[in-house]
VEXNU-756165 format. One record per residue (C-alpha): z negated, x, y negated; residue number from 0. Coordinates in steps of 0.25 Angstrom, whole numbers. Example, Ala and Ser with C-alpha at 12.3 -4.5 7.8 and 13.67 -1.06 7.14 Angstrom:
<atoms>
- -31,49,18,0
- -29,55,4,1
</atoms>
This chain:
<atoms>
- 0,0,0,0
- -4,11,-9,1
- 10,19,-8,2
- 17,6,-10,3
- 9,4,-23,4
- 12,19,-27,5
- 27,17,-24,6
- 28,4,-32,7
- 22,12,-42,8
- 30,24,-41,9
- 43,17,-41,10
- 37,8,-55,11
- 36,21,-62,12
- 49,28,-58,13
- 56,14,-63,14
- 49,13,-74,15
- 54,26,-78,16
- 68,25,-74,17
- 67,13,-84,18
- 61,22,-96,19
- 71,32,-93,20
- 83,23,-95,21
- 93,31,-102,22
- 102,26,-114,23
- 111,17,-113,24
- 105,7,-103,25
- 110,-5,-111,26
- 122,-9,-121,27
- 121,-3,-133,28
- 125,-12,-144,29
- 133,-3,-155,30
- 132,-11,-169,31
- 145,-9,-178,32
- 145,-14,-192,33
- 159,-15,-195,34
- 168,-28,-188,35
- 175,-25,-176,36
- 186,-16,-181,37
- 178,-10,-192,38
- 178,5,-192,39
- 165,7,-185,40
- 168,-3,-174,41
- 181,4,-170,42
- 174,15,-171,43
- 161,13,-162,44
- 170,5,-152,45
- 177,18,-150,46
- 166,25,-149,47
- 161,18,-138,48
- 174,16,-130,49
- 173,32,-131,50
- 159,34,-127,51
- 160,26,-115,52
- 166,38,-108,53
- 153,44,-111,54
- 143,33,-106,55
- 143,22,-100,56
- 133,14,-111,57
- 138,-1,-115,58
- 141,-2,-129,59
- 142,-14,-136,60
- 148,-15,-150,61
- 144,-26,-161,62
- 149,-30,-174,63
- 140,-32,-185,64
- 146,-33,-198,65
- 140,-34,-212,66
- 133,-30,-224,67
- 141,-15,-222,68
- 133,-13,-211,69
- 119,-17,-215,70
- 119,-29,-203,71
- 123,-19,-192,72
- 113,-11,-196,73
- 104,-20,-194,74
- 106,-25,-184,75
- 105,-12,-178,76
- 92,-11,-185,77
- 86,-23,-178,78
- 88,-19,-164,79
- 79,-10,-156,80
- 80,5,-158,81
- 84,7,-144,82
- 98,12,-146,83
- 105,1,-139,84
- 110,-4,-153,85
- 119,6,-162,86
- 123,5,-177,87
- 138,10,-180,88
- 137,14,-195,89
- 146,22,-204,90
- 142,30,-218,91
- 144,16,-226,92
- 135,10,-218,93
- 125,18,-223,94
- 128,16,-236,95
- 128,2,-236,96
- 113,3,-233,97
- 110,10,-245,98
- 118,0,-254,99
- 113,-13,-248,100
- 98,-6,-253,101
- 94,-8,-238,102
- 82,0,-234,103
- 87,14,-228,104
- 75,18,-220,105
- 80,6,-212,106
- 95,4,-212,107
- 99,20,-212,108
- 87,27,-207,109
- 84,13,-198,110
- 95,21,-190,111
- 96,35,-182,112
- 109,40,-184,113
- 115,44,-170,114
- 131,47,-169,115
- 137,50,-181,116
- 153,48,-174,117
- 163,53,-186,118
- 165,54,-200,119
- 176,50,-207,120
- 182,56,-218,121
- 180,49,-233,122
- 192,47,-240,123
- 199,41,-251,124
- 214,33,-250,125
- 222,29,-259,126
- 236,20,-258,127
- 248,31,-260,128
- 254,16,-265,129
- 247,18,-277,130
- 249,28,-289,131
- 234,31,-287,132
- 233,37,-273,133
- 230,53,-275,134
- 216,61,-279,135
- 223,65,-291,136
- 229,51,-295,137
- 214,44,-291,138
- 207,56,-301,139
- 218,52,-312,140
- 217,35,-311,141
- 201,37,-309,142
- 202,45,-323,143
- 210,34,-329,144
- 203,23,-325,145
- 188,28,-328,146
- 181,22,-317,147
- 190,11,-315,148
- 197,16,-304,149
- 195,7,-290,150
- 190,14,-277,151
- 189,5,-266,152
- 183,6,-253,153
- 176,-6,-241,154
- 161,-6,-247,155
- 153,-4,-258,156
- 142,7,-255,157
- 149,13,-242,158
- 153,27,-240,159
- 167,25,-246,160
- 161,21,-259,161
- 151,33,-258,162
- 164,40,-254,163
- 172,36,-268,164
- 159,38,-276,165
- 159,52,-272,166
- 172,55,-275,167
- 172,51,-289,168
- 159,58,-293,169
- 167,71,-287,170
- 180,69,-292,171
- 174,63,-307,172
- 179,50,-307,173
- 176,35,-309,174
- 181,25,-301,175
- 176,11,-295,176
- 172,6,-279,177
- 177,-8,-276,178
- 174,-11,-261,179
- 182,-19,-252,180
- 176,-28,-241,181
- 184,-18,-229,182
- 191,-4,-230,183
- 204,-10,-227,184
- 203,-21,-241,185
- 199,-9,-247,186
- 212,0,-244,187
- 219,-12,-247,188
- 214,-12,-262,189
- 218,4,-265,190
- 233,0,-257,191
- 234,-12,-268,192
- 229,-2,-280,193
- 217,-10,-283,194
- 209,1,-279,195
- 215,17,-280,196
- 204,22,-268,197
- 199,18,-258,198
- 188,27,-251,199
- 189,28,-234,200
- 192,34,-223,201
- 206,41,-219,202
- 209,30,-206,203
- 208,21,-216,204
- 222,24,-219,205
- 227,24,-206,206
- 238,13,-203,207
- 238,8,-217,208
- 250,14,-227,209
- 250,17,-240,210
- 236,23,-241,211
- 234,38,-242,212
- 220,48,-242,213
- 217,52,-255,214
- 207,63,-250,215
- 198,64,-240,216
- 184,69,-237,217
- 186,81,-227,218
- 188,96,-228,219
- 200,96,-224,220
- 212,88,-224,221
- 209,79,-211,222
- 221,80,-200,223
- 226,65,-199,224
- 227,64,-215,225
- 233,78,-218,226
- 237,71,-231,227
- 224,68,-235,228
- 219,79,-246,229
- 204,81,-244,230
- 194,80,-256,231
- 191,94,-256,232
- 208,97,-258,233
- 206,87,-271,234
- 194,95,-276,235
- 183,84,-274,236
- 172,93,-269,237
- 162,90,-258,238
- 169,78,-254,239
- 174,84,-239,240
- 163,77,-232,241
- 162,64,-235,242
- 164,55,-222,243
- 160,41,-215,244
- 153,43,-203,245
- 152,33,-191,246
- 141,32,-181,247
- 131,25,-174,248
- 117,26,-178,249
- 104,18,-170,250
- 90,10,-174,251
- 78,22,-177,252
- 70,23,-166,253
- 81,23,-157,254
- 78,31,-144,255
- 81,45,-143,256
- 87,45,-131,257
- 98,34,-136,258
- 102,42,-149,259
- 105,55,-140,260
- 113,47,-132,261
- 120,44,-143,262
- 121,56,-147,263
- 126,62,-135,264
- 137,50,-135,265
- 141,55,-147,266
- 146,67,-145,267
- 154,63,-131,268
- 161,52,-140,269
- 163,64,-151,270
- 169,73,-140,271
- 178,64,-134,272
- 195,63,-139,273
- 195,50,-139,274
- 187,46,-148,275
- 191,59,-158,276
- 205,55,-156,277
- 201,40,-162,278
- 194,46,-173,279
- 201,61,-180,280
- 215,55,-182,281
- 210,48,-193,282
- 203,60,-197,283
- 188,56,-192,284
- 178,67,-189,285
- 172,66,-177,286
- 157,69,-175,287
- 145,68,-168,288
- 134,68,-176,289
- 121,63,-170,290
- 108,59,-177,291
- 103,72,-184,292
- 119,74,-191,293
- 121,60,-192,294
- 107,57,-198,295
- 111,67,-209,296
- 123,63,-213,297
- 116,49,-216,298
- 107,55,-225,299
- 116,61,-233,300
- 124,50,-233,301
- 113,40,-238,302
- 110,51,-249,303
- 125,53,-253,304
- 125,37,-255,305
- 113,34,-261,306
- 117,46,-272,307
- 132,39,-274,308
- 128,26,-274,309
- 115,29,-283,310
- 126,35,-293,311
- 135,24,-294,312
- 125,13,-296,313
- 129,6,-281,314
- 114,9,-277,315
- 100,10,-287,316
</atoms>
């Protein structure tokens, strides 16, 4: 009776550890994008997934929660457990839509660890070569005649293409205002019909559509797949070869380790792999795979960089 008892026992305890052991992913894990279907982060982390699952045989489970430029993704994120089985797909604007809707940042940016940064993506400016306006040097001459009247256009007030425009005409000296569009593609359509001259973005914005052209971009150097496209640095705005949008996926605070390390490790398999490069670089994407201690930093600065521009041209108080 007694080594029945001890083996009940025994095999209670080697259960209950097998269950506590458990590794990550043992259930669906619900990834939350903020853009509709279609948007660019959806596309994005449905590529991502169809990727990893070379890598693993988790269950992802993609859904579309739309509205207030991120804010109700976020939070629903926010009011699920921190058990890594639900994931936030944010980009840079994101980031900065919390800072301009005055929502608390202890909660809705550092509310988050910031696991896998996936690319950045060049900032550019395009013009419409439809237009007289359409060069560096013809933007600098109109923005001179007009005195701050010149239109910029761009999909949202307070994102990082507005930060992006604000930038570029405290370094290059000129005035000009932002007029956001409800969607990128509204926005394009304003600078192609000349109500606006710019419109700030990134270069696959400009893929399949005519009659736009890359006024300059944010890189080093000129990027491969726009070899026409003059970099910042070639015009002489300095200090403007770095200025990206990133997109990623971060989870609630509290999050168990082992989870974010998974996602970690995921990341850079995904990186690696040529399909997923060869769907991102043609249109002149870095690849990367930041984990939380680079991605984290690059928050920061970020949330520093808005809070400077936006404080200066009297979006924020």
């Amino acid at each position: 009776m007694k080594k029945s008892l001890l083996f009940v026992a025994l095999c209670l305890v080697i259960l209950s550890a097998g269950a506590a052991l458990a590794a990550y992913p043992d259930k669906p894990i619900r990834v939350v994008n903020y853009a509709g279907p279609g948007g660019l982060m959806d596309v994005t982390s449905r590529k991502f997934i169809s990727v990893a699952q070379k890598y693993t045989n988790a269950v992802f489970v993609v859904e579309n929660k739309e509205g207030a430029g991120g804010l109700i993704g976020m939070q629903a994120v926010l009011e699920q457990p921190a058990d890594g089985y639900t994931v936030f797909a944010p980009t840079t604007s994101v980031v900065m839509k919390v800072l301009t809707s005055n929502k608390d940042i202890d909660e809705y940016v550092w509310g988050f660890e910031w696991v896998a940064m996936l690319m950045r993506d060049p900032e550019c400016l395009i013009g419409s070569d439809k237009n007289a306006v359409h060069t560096w040097a013809d933007v600098v001459k109109d923005a001179k005649e007009k005195n701050g009247a010149q239109l910029w256009t761009g999909p949202a007030a307070g994102g990082n293409d507005h930060l992006m425009a604000m930038k570029t005409w405290e370094v290059a000296g000129i005035k000009a205002k932002w007029i956001p569009y409800n969607s990128g593609p509204e926005a394009m359509l304003g600078v192609l019909s000349g109500q606006g001259v710019v419109y700030v973005g990134n270069p696959a914005d400009i893929g399949g559509r005519e009659g736009y052209n890359i006024i300059a971009v944010s890189s080093k150097e000129r990027l491969k797949s726009f070899p026409d496209a003059p970099t910042f640095g070639e015009l002489g705005l300095m200090g403007m070869d770095d200025e990206t949008m990133w997109r990623g996926f971060c989870v609630k605070k509290g999050t168990p380790e082992e989870a974010m390390v998974w996602w970690e490790d995921l990341l850079k398999k995904v990186a690696a792999d040529p399909d997923w490069r060869s769907f991102l670089e043609p249109d002149g994407i870095e690849v990367v795979d930041w984990g939380r201690d680079k991605f984290t930093e690059q928050v920061k600065k970020d949330v520093d960089d808005s809070l400077t521009y936006m404080k200066k041209y009297g979006i924020i108080k």
